[in-house]
N, C-alpha and C positions, 0 to 999 in steps of 0.2 A: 528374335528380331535380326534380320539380314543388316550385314555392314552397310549394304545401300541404304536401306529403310532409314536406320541409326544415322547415316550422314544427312539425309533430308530432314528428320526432325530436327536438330541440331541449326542446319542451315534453317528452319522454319520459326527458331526458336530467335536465333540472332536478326532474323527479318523483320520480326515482333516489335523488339529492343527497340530496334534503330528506326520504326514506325513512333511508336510512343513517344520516342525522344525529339522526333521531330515536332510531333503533335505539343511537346510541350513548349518548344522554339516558337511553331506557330502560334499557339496561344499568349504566350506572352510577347510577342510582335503586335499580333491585334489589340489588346489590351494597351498598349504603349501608346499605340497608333490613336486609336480610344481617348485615351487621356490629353492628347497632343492637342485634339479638336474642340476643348473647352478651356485647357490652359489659358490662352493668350486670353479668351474674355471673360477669365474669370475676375470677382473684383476682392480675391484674396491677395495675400503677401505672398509673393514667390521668394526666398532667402536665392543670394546669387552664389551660386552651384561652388563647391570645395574646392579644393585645390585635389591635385592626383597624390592617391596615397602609395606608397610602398606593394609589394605584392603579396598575397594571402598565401603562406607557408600551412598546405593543410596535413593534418596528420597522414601517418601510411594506415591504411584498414584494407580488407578484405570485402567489404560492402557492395552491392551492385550498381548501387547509384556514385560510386566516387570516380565513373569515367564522364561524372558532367563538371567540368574544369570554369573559373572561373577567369576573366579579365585581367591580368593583371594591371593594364595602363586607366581602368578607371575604379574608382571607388564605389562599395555594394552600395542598394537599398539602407540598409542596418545602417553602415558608416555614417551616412550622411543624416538620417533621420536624429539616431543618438547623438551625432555632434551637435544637431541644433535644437533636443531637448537638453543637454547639460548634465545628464545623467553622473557625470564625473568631471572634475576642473580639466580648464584649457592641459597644464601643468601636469597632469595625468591621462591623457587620454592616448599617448602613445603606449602607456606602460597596461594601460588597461584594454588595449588591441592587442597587444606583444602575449598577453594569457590568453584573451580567447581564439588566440591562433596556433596555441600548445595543447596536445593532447590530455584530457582529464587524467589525474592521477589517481590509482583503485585504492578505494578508502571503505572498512568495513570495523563493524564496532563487537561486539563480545557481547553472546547471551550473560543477561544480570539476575535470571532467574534462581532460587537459592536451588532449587532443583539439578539443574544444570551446574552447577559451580564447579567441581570436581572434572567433570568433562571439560571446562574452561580452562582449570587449571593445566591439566595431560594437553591441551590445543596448545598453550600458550607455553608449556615447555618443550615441546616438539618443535615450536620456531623461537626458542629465546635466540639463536646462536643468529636469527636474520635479523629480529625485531629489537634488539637490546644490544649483541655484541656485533652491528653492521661493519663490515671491513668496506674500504670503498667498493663497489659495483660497475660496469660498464654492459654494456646493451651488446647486442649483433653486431652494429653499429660503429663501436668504438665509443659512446657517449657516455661520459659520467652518473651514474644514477647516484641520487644523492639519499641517505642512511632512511629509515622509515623516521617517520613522529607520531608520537601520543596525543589523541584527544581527551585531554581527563573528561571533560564537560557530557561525552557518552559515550564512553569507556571505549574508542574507538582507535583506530590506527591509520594511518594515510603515509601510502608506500610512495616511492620517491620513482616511479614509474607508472606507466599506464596499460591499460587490459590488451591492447593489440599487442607491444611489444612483451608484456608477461605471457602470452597466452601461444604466440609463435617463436619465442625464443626457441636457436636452438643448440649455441653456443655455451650458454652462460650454467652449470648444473646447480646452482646457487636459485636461479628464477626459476628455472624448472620446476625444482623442488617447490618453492613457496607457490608456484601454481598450482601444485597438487595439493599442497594444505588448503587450500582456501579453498579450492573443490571438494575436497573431503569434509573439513569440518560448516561448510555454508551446508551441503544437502544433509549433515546431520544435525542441524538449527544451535550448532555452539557457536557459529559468526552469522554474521548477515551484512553480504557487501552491499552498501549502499553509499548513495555520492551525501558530503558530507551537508550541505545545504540541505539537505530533505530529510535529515535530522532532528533540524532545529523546529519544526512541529510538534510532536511529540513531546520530546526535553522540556521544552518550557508551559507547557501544559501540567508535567508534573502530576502525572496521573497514580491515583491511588488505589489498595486494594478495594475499596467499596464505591467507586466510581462508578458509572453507564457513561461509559463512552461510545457515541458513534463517529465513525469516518465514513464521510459523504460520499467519497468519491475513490473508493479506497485501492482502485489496483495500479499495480501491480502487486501491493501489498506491504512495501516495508515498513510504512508508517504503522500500519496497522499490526504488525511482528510488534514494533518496537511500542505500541501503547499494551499489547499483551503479555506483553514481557512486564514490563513497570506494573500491571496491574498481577501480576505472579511473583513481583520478586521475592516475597517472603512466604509466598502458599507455600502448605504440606499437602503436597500427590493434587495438585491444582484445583486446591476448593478453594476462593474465595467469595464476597459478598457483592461485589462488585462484574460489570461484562461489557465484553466488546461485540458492538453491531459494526459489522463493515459491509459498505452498501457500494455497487458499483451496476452503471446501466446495464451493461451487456453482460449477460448471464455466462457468454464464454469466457471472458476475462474474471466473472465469479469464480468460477472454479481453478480459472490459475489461481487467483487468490488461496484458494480452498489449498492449492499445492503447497502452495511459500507457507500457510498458517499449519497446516500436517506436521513440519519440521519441527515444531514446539512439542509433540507430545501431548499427554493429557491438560496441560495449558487450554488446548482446544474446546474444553469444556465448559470455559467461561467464553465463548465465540459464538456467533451467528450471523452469517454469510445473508444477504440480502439480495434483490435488485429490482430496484426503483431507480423511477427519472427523480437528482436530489432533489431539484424546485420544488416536488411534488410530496417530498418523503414523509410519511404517515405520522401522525401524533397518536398513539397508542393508547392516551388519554382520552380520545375520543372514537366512538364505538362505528361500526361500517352502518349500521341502521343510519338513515333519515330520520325517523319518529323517535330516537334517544333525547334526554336533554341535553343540551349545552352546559357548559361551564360558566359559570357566571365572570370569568374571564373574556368571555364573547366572541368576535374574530379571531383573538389569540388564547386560546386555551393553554392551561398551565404547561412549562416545559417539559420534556422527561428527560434530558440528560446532561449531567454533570461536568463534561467536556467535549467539547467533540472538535475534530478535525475536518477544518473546512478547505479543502486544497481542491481547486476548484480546474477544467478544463480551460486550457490556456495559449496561447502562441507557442510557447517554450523556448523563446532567443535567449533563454538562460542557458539552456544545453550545448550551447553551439560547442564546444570543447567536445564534447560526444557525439554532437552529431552535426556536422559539421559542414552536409547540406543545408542546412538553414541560411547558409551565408548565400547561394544564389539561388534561395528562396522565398527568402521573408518579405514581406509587404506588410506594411502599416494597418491598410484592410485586415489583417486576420486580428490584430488585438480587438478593432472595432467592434468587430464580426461574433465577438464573444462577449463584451462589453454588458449586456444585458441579461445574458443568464449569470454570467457572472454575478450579477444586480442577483438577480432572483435565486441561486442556488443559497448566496450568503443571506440573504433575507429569511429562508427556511429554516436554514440554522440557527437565527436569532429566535425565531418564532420557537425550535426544538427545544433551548437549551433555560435547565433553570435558573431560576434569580439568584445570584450569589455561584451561578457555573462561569466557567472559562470557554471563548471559542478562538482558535487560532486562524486566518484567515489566512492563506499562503498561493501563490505562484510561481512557477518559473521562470518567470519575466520581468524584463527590462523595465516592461513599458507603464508608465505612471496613470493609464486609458487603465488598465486593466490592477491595476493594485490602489492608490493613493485614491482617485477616482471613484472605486467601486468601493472603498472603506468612507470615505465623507459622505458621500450619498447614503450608505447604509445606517450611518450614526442620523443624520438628518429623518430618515425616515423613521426610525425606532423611536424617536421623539420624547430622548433622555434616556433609554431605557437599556442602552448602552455604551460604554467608556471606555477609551484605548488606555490599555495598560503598560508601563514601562516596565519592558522584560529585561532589563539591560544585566542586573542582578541574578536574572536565572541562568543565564551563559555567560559569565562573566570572560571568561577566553575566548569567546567567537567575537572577533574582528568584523566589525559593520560598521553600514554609515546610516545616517539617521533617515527619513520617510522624509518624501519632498513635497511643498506646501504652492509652489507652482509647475504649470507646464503647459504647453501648447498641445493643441489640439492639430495633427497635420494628416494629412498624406503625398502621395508621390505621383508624379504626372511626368512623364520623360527623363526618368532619373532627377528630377526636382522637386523638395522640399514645399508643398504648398501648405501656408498657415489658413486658420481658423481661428481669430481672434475672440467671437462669440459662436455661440448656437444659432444666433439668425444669421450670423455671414455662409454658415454651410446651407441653408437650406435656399436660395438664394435662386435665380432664373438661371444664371451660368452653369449651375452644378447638375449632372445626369441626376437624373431620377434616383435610378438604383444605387449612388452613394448620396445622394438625401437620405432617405432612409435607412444607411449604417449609423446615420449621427444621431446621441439622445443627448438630453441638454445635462444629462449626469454624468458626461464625460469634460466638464469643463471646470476648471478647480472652484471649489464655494465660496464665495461670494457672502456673508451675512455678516449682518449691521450689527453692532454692539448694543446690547440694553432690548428691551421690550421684548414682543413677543410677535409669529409669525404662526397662519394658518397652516397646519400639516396637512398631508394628502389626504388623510379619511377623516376633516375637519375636525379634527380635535386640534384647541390653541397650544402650541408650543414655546416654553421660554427659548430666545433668542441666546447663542452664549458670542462671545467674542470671538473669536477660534475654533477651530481643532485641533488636536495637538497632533499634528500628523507626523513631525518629529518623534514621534516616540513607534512608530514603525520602525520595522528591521528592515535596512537594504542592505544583500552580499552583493559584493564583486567582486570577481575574482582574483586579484593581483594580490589584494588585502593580505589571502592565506590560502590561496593558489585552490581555488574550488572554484564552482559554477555560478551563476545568476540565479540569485533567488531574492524572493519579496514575501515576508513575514509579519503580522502584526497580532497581539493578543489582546483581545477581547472582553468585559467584566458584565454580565447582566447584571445590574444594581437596581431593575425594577421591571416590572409588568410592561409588556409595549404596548402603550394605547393604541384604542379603537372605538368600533361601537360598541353602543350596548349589548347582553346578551338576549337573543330572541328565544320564540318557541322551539327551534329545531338548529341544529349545528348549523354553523354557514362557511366554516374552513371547507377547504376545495380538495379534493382529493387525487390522486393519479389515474389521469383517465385512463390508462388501459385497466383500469379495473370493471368497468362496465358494470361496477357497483355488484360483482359475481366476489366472495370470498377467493383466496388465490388457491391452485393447484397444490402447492409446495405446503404440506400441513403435517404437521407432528403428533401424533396420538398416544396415547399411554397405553403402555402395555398390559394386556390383560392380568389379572390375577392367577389365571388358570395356569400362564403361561409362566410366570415370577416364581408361583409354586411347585413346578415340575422344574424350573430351574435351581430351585433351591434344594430341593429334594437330589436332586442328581449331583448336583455338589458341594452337598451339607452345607448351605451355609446361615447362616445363626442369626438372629432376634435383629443383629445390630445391622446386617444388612437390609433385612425389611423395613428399618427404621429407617435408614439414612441414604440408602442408593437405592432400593426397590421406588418410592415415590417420584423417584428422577431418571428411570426408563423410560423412553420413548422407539415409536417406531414410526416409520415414513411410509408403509402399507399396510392394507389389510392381512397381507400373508406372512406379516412378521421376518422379514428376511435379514433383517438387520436390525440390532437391539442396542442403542446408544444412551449413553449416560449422560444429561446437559444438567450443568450447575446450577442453582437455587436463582443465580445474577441471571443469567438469560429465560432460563424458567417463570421466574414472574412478571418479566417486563415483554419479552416475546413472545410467549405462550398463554400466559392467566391472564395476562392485564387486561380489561374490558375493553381495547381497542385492538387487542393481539392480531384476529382476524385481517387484521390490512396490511399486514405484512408479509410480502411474502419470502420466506423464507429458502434458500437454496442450499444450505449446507449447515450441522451444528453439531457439536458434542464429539465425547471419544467410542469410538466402537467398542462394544463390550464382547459381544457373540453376533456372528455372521451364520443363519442356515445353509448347512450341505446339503442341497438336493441327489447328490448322489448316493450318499450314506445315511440322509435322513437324521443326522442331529446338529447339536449345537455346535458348533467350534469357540471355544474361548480365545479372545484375541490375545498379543503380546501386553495390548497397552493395558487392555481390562482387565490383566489378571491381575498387572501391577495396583490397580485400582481395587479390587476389591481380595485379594490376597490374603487379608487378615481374615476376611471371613468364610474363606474355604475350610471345609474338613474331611472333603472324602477328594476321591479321583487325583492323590497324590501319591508321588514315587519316590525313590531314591537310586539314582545310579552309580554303578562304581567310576573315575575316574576315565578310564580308556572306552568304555561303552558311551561314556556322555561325549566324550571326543566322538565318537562314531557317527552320534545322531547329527552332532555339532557341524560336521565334513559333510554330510549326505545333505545342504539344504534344499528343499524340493522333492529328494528323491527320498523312496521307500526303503526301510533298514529293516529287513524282514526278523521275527524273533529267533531264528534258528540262529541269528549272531551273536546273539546275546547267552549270558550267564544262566543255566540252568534255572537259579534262584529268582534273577530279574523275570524270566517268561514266565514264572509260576508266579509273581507277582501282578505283573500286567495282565496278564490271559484273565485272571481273576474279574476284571472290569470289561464293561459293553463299549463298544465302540464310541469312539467320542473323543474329549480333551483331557489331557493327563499334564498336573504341574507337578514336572520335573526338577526336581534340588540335584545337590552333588550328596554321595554318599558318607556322612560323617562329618556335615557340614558344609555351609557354600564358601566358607574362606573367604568372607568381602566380596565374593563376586557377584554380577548382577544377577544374581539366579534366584528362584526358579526361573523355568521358560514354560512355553506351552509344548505338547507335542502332543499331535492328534494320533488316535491307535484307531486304524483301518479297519474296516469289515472284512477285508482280504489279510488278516492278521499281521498288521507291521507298523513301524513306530515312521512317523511323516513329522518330518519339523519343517512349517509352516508359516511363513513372517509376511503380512502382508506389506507393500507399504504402497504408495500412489508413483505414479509415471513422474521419474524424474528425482526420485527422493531412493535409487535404489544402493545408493553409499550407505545410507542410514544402520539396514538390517546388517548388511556385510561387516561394516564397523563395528556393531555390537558383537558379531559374533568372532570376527579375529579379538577382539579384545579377551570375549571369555575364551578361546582356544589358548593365548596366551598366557592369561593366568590358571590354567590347566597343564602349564607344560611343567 
């Protein structure tokens, strides 16, 4: 491309920008304008407008959007909304502005898997000298960074700065460094950064190895590392009885998923990646046929899972520390705006999960529309059949404040506060159409009579209780322990949630893009034909046909890929009589991948680790300085002519295919064997696969074994 050419794009690119930004100027002009023209006769409470606050000190980032600047001489949306819900005493509310106008601090916690330990340990002594013996720090800047801190509560760390200035220091070789560890050991799954409020999900759920846990709503994925972890902490080579379903809408954020969960290794094989709308998410208890019977459960057929994590789509004015456009973003409309799937996402998990399981119910928000709100109506609805649990004991160091039992109902009309004291004053002749219809009357705090009893939605009588104890909800704010906004509450099914009776034919509803057609994404067992040419090609013995052969699968007819999934995903996603409605986009650990160019198997790293005790042919021994050879050449061909007379008279003996490789005279504690595939074009190929984004992982194994080779 000509330098002209290159200046016109560029100039085409910045004419864009500065369209858009305007487009958003206009847009929120007319909107304003909009609201201006129902204001005055509305016959709501207008609160009379704040006083001017201080100016919004936003962090420094590199982002696109941080050339849209905000006002200093008036005060946000946000400000004024949260000052006159109360979300924090008069008393605190400078101190709890003063944090969400500091950049979040990078906080990441330590694989707990027994598996991983050792790797934990080499992580966490390669940063004692930052993490334990901190001298003071200063930034670019000249600013004090203050020493890291220990989360005992999940095994975490939260550094005394934040990912911008870690990440472009260029002054300090102390941050450097610790920014290189944290990229090294996050893409080899021995840390997992994640902000410290989206922690507490998981933790207090307290997930075990024989659990079914699903996560509704699971990407980006940390929660979902962090319940597969808890559910591996004590497996030997990741068998346990228990599995994690992680469901997320968009099948492209699935597979980032699929990324962040790779970094666990054969953990993966108690996993199975999903995507469904959650309102919609299948109960595997009941079958895809119409003509099957029902459960004599009825509307709600019995649950299938043990916990699950309900972290539902949301506003996010919790994140404003990260992200920091929210501040001349946010509008009250957007809580509203979610308010009702929110309703329905949590209502499907109640319907999933068993009597006597846990659900956590979580957001990143402020706002009491979207958390307090969407937990009372959900307890009302289930009619008994579920109880808010005081977690207080399961995190005993995480600083919160208790769940609020009032709030108003508002929005904003010319930068003013307008109230809604009930559900009839919003739907009223003064109010646009189009917000009548953001308002549900389950956005309004509950309201019920002590004693008797009250008709439930699907006419079944309900005891009346006094209360709820909405107090026993988790609220973070940030100032508390210097982290984000987050809204937390645990969940106790203690019984069946009424309905009707059960009829001739199911009457749970299902996700309509199924079109009632079984899903694409389907897991098949591998043939016998094929289990015995594999076994036969690399001896392996009685116990592997017993206990890994019945647990291959493949995702085509042409076998291209042969994975191992656990017994825990195996009978709940695949056998169970309602398996078929699930559709599945990702599971298990790779075993053997087909070469179509050399026409056989390849054995993977992770599968060989997996089934290792049961090989007895297609194995090697090299001597020291030839296994460094293979070790240095990865990717590329180490032809035999470089090798020891003895070694080629040993390889040449075997057909082209996978060869596990030991050290000669023993592996000396190293992670060895490996795999190394011997070419049709006769030469030794050492081969590691791993996924886009995860390529620290193989490189790190293998400086390690170079190291203890030297």
């Amino acid at each position: 491309m000509s330098s002209v050419k290159r200046s016109r794009s560029r100039a085409l690119v910045r004419a864009r920008k500065r369209s858009r930004q305007a487009s958003v100027r206009d847009d929120a002009t007319t909107q304003g304008e909009r609201a201006g023209a129902w204001t005055s006769t509305a016959s709501h409470r207008t609160p009379d407008a704040p006083s001017t606050s201080t100016a919004i000190a936003l962090p420094r980032t590199s982002a696109p959007w941080f050339s849209r600047t905000l006002d200093a001489r008036r005060e946000t949306a946000f400000e004024r909304y949260y000052k006159h819900q109360g979300i924090v005493s008069e008393n605190e509310w400078e101190t709890f502005l003063k944090s969400l106008r500091t950049p979040l601090p990078v906080t990441f916690r330590m694989n707990r898997m027994k598996s991983r330990r050792e790797d934990v340990r080499e992580a966490l002594s390669a940063a004692k000298e930052f993490l334990e013996n901190a001298r003071e720090l200063r930034d670019d800047r000249g600013r004090v960074i203050s020493p890291p801190t220990r989360l005992p509560w999940c095994d975490g760390w939260q550094l005394g700065t934040d990912k911008i200035t870690l990440k472009f220091t260029r002054d300090n070789p102390t941050l450097r460094a610790i920014q290189r560890w944290l990229v090294k050991y996050n893409n080899t799954g021995v840390l997992t950064r994640q902000a410290v409020d989206s922690m507490v999900p998981a933790a207090i759920l307290q997930v075990q190895s024989h659990h079914r846990v699903l996560d509704m709503c699971a990407s980006p994925g940390s929660k979902t590392t962090q319940a597969l972890e808890a559910l591996n902490m004590d497996a030997v080579d990741g068998i346990v009885s228990g599995c994690v379903v992680a469901n997320d809408i968009n099948p492209v954020r699935c597979y980032y998923l699929v990324r962040r969960c790779a970094a666990l290794g054969n953990a993966t094989a108690n996993l199975m990646v999903t995507t469904h709308q959650a309102q919609w998410y299948p109960n595997v208890n009941v079958p895809l046929e119409t003509e099957a019977p029902v459960e004599s459960g009825g509307r709600y057929p019995e649950g299938s899972y043990d916990r699950i994590i309900c972290d539902v789509p949301c506003s996010g004015d919790g994140t404003l520390r990260k992200n920091p456009q929210i501040w001349s973003e946010w509008r009250p409309e957007f809580a509203m705006g979610l308010h009702k799937l929110q309703l329905r996402i949590a209502q499907r998990g109640a319907a999933l999960l068993k009597v006597g399981g846990y659900m956590v119910y979580s957001t990143c928000s402020f706002n009491p529309v979207e958390n307090e709100a969407v937990v009372a109506e959900l307890i009302k609805r289930c009619g008994g059949a579920l109880e808010i649990v005081d977690a207080s004991d399961r995190v005993p160091e995480l600083l919160r404040r208790p769940g609020v039992s009032k709030w108003t109902v508002m929005t904003m009309a010319e930068e003013n506060v307008v109230e809604y004291p009930t559900y009839e004053d919003s739907q009223s002749e003064s109010v646009p159409i189009g917000l009548k219809r953001k308002f549900a009357k389950s956005m309004w705090p509950p309201v019920i009579q002590g004693g008797g009893s009250r008709m439930g939605a699907l006419g079944k009588r309900i005891k009346s209780t006094s209360s709820i104890p909405l107090e026993r909800c988790m609220r973070l704010v940030p100032h508390l322990q210097d982290m984000g906004g987050f809204f937390a509450v645990l969940l106790k099914k203690i019984a069946p949630i009424p309905g009707p009776k059960a009829t001739g034919s199911p009457t749970e509803k299902v996700d309509k893009t199924y079109n009632r057609q079984p899903p694409n994404h389907v897991y098949a067992k591998v043939s016998s034909e094929l289990i015995d040419r594999l076994a036969n090609e690399f001896g392996l013995d009685a116990g592997f046909k017993k206990t890994i052969a019945p647990n291959l699968f493949a995702r085509s007819s042409k076998d291209r890929s042969i994975v191992y999934i656990a017994d825990g995903v195996k009978k709940h996603c695949i056998e169970s009589r309602g398996a078929e409605r699930m559709k599945c986009v990702w599971s298990g650990v790779k075993i053997w991948e087909r070469s179509e160019r050399d026409d056989f198997y390849m054995l993977t790293q992770d599968g060989m680790h997996m089934i290792k005790s049961h090989i007895s042919r297609r194995k090697i021994e090299l001597p020291r300085s030839e296994l460094k050879v293979v070790l240095e050449t990865l990717g590329r061909e180490v032809r035999l002519e470089q090798l020891s007379r003895e070694s080629r008279k040993v390889i040449s003996a075997f057909s082209p295919g996978s060869l596990v490789v030991s050290l000669k005279g023993g592996n000396e504690g190293l992670a060895l064997p490996i795999v190394v595939n011997y070419t049709a074009n006769g030469a030794l190929k050492l081969i590691w696969r791993f996924r886009k984004g995860l390529e620290q992982a193989p490189k790190a194994k293998i400086r390690a074994l170079l190291s203890g080779l030297e």
